[in-house]
N, C-alpha and C positions, 0 to 999 in steps of 0.2 A: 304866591303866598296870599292867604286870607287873611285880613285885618278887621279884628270888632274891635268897635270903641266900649268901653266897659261904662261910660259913663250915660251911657244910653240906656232907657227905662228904667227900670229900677235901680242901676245903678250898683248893682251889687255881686256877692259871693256866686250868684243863679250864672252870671254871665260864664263866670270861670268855669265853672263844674261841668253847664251842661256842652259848651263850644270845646273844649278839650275831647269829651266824651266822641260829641260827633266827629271834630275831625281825627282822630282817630278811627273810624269804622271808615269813613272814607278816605284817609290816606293822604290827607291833605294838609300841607303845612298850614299853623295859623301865627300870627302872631297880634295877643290881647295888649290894650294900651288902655290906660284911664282907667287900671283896674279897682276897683270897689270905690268909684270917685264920689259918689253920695254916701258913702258909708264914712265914720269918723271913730281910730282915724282911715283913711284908706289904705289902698296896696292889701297885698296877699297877707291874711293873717296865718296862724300856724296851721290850722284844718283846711283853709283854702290852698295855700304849698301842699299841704299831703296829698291833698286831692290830684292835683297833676301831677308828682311824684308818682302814685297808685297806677293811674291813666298809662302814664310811659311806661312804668313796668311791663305794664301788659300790653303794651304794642310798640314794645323795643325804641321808645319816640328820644331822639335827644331835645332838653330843655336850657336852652338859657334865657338867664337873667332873673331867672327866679328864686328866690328868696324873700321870708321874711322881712313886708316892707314893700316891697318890691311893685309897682306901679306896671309894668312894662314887663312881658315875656311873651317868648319865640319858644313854638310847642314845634317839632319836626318827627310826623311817624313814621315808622320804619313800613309800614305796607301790610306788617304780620303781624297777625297779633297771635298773643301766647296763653297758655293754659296750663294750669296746676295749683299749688297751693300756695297762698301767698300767704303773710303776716304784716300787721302794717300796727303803727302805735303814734297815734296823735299828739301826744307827752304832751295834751291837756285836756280840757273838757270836752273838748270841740266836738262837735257831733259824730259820732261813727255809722250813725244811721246814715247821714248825707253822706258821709264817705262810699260805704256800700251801696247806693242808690246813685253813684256817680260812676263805678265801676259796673255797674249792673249790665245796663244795654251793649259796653263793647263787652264784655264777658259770653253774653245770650250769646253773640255770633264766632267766638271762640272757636279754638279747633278740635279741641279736648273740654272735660268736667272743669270746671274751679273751684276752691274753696277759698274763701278771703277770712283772714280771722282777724278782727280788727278792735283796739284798744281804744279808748275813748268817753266819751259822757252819751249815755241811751236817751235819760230824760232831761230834758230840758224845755226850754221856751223857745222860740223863734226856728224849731227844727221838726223835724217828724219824728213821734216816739216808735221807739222799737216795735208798739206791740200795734201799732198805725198798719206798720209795715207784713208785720206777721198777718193781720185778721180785711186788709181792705189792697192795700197796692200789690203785695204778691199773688193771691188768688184772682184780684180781676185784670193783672196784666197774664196769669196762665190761660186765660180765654183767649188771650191775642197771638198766643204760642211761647209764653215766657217761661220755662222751667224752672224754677229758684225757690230757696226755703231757706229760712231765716230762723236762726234759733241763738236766744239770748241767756247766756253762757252764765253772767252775772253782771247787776245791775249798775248801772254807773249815773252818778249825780253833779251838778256841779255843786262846789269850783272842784273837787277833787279827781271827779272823771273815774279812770279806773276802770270802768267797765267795759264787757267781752261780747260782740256777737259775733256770731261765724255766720257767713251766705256763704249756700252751696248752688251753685250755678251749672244747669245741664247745657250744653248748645243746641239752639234751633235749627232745625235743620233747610229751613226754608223761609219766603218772608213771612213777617206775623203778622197775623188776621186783624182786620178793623172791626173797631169797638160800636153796636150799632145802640145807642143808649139815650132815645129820646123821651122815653116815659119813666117815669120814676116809679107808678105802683103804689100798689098797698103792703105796708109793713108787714109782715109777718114773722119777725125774731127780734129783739133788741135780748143782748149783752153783753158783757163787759170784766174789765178787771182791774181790782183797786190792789195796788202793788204798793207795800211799805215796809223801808229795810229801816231794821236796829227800831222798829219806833211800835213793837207789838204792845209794851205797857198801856202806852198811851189812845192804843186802840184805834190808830190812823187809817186801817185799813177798813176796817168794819164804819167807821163814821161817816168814811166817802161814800163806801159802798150803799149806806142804808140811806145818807142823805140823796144820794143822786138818784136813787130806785125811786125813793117818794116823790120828789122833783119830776119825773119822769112819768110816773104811773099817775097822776094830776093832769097829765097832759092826755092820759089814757095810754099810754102803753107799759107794757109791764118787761121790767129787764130782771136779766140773771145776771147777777151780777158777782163774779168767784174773787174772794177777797185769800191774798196771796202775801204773808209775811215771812220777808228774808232777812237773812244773818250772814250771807257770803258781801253784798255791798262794801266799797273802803269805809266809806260814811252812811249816815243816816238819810234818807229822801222818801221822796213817795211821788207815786204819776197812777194817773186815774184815767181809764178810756171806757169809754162805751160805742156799741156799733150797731146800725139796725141793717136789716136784710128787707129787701121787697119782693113781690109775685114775679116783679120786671128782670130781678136777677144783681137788681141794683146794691151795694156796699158803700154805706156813708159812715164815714167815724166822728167822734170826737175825741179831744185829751188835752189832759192838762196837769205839765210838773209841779213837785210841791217848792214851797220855798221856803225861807225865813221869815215866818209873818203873816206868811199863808197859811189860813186857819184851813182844815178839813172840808169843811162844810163850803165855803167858797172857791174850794177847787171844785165840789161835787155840783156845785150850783154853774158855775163857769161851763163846765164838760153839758150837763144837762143842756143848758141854754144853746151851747154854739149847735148842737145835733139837733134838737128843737126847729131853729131861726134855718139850718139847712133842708130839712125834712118839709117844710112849710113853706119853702122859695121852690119848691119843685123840681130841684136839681136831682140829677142821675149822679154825678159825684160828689163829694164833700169839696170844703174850702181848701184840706188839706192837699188833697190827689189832684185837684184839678190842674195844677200847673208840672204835677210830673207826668201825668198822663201825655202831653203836649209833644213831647220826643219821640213815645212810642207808635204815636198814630203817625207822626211823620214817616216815621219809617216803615210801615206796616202798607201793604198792598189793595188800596181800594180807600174808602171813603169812612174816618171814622166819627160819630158822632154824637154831642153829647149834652148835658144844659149844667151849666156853674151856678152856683149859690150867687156871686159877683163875680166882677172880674178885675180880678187882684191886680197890683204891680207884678207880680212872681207868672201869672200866667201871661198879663200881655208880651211880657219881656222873653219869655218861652216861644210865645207867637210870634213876636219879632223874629228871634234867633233862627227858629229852624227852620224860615223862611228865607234865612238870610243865607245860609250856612247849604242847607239840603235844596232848597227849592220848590218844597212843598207846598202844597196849594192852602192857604188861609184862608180863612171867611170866620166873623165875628157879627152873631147878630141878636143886639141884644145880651141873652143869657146865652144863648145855644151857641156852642162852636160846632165847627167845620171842619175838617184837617184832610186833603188828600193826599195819602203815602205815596213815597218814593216806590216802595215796593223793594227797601233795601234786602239784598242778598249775600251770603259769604260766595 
């Protein structure tokens, strides 16, 4: 049996999601301790338990000791992992995007299609928004060999959550390709989407949209920017992304949920700046991708490579794990990472 300490790097929820995921694909029992020991308070909160709930589903794993709270759990998978349609409900906010993105990689090696339809909060803070996922991590993990589409069903905000996305997941049929991504390029597409439920009076969608377009086109480049007002939300919210394309093939986003207090024009200013400050550090990914890119070059056959904005807690902690866990080969230097795949196969 494998044992991470949880309180190592970051410290956090990253440990849980992404060490279940792997052992799982490999078959390997684990058991996490010190889980979320920098986080306050610690232990498994309600989206971190769904998450390895989710995991065992799909590879038949028995779990103890996990619960709500819970410091200390024993993941044990059955060897097989399964396919079909699952349905999962966070019964809070908690992000359902991290949820789908924690199922994602054992699912790709699945033996059958999946579909996950899962209940939860899309926008939020400290998470990836839904529309992250649709427009930069699904299309540049398909070049690796990832088949998946991500389609959000109806929006969810905190605290009330509520919200629907379904991922549909093809399986690979082989290992997936390394990511070869040392040049970033010249832009050539910036846009984006100002999303705001119950709040069309107030004109939340058009205010992001037109302040972040001028923000942006200051800088010299020019977005489209499609302003999108819902009425299906349990509550009122708003999240604002923009994404720029380069010659290199490169996908860097930004975003940013709305909140209580959060004026329009400083969410569009926030989103502007963070894709700015990325685009300018010369990075091939965003701040956001860069620590979940980190799983799939491990497992992926060959050498893949790539340059970060910084280099987060979330991504060292990534570097740790599937070093730890898979055996892949690391190198950090500087911005540019290193990753060489296992060459995972079903």
């Amino acid at each position: 049996m494998r044992e991470i300490d949880g309180s190592q790097r970051s410290g956090s929820g990253t440990i849980v999601r992404t060490a279940v995921a792997l052992a799982a694909l490999l078959g390997e029992e684990l058991r996490v301790v010190n889980v979320r020991a920098r986080r306050n308070p610690p232990g498994l909160r309600p989206q971190h338990l769904r998450a390895v709930e989710a995991v065992a589903e799909v590879c038949g794993a028995q779990v103890e000791g996990a619960e709500v709270g819970s410091q200390a759990f024993t993941f044990r998978p059955s060897g097989h992992l399964r396919s079909g349609r699952f349905v999962w409900d966070i019964g809070t906010a908690g992000s359902a995007t991290l949820l789908a993105m924690t199922v994602l990689p054992v699912a790709a090696f699945g033996p059958g299609p999946s579909t996950f339809r899962i209940r939860g909060g899309l926008f939020q803070d400290f998470a990836p928004s839904a529309f992250h996922l649709q427009h930069v991590v699904l299309p540049m993990l398909g070049r690796m060999g990832i088949r998946a589409e991500l389609e959000i069903v109806r929006p969810g905000y905190v605290p009330t959550g509520g919200g629907i996305v379904e991922l549909r997941v093809q399986p690979t049929t082989g290992p997936l390709r390394p990511l070869d991504l040392q040049e970033q390029g010249a832009v050539v597409r910036v846009w984006g989407i100002a999303l705001a439920s119950h709040l069309r009076a107030r004109r939340v969608g058009e205010r992001m949209a037109q302040r972040c377009a001028h923000r942006l086109r200051s800088a010299g480049l020019e977005a489209r920017i499609e302003v999108v007002n819902d009425e299906t939300a349990p509550q009122p919210g708003a999240a604002l992304a923009v994404f720029a394309e380069t010659t290199t093939g490169v996908r860097l986003g930004a975003d940013r949920a709305g909140a209580p207090g959060r004026p329009s024009e400083a969410i569009a200013d926030d989103v502007a700046r963070m894709l700015l400050e990325d685009l300018r550090s010369g990075a091939t990914v965003d701040r956001h991708f860069a620590d979940q890119l980190v799983v799939y070059a491990a497992l992926a056959e060959g050498t893949t490579e790539f340059r970060v904005p910084e280099v987060t807690d979330h991504v060292d902690t990534n570097l740790w794990l599937v070093q730890e866990i898979t055996g892949a080969g690391v190198s950090l230097d500087g911005q540019r990472v290193r990753i060489r795949g296992i060459g995972y196969h079903r």
